[in-house]
C-alpha positions in Angstrom: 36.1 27.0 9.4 32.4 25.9 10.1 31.8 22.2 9.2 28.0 21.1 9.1 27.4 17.2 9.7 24.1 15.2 9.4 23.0 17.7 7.3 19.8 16.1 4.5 17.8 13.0 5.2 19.7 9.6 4.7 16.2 7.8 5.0 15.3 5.7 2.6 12.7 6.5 0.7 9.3 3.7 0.8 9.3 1.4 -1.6 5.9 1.9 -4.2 3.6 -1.5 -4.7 0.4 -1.6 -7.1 -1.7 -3.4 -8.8 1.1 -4.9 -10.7 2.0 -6.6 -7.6 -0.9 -8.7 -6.5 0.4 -12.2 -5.3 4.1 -11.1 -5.5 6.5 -11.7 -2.3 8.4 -9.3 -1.4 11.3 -8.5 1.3 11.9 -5.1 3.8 14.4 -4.9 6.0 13.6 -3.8 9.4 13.1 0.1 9.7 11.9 0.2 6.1 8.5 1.5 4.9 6.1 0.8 1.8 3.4 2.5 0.3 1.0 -0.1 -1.2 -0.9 2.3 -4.0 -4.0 0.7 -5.4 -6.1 2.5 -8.2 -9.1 3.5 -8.4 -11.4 4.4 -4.6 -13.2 1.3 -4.1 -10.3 -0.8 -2.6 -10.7 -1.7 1.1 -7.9 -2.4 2.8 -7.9 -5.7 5.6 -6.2 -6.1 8.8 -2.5 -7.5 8.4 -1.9 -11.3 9.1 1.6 -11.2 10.9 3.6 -9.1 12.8 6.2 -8.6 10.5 4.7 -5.0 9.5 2.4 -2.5 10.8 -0.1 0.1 9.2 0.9 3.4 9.7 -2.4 5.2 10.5 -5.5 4.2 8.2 -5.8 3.7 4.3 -5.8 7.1 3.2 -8.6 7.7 -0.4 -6.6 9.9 -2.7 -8.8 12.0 -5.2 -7.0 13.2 -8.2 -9.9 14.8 -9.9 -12.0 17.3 -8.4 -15.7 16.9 -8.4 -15.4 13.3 -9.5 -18.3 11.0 -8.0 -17.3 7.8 -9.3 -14.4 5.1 -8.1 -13.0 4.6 -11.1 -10.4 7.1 -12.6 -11.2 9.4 -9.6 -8.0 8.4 -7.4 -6.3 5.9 -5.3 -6.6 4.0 -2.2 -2.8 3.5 -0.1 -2.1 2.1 2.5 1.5 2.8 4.6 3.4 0.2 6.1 6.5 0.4 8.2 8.1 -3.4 8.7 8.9 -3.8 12.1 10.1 -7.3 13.0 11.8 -10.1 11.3 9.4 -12.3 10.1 6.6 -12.3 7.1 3.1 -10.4 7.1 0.6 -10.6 4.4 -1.4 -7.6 3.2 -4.7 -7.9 1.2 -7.5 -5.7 -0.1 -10.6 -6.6 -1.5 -13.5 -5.2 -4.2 -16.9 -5.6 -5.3 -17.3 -3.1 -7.9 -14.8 -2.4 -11.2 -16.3 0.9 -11.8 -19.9 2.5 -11.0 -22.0 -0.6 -11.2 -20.3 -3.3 -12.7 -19.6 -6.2 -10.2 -15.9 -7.4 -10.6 -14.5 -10.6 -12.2 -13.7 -12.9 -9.5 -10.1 -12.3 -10.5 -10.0 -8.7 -10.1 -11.7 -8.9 -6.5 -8.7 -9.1 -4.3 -5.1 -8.3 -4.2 -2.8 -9.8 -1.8 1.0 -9.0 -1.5 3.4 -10.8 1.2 6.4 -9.6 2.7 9.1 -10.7 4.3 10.8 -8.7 6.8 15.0 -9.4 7.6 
């Protein structure tokens, strides 16, 4: 009789954050990794305050649409996490434009998310 063990991935798969999410706390445990997704290309990503997570590699611009020249509606920007230590780390990205050349609200501008790592 052959038995096969440790067969499939038990890793958990990364939690998803958005837009939906700006100025939401929210808690990892260590080992665990996120996938902050923010729509449309013109999000830029800033270093993390805190040590609590890490980037994994650079913000990576998704295109969805082929051929499509403008931010909006084009794709995503995402950034991958991994939490690392116990502790909290906040994560923020920042805007000018909502679109080809409109300037943003001030309220649509940034998005910030903290996490706390246990």
């Amino acid at each position: 009789m052959l038995a096969l063990a440790g067969c499939g991935s038990s890793a958990k798969p990364p939690s998803t954050f958005t837009l939906a999410d700006n100025g939401r706390v929210v808690t990892l445990a260590t080992g665990d990794q996120a996938v902050i997704k923010l729509q449309t290309l013109n999000w830029g990503f800033q270093p993390i305050v805190g040590k609590a997570v890490k980037a994994v590699g650079d913000q990576q611009l998704v295109r969805v649409k082929k051929g499509c020249t403008a931010p909006e509606g084009c794709g995503y920007v995402a950034l991958t996490v991994k939490a690392v230590a116990h502790g909290r780390s906040t994560i923020t990205a920042s805007r000018g434009l909502c679109g080809e050349d409109f300037r943003c609200p001030p309220d649509q501008r940034n998005y910030t998310i903290g996490v706390v790592v246990r």
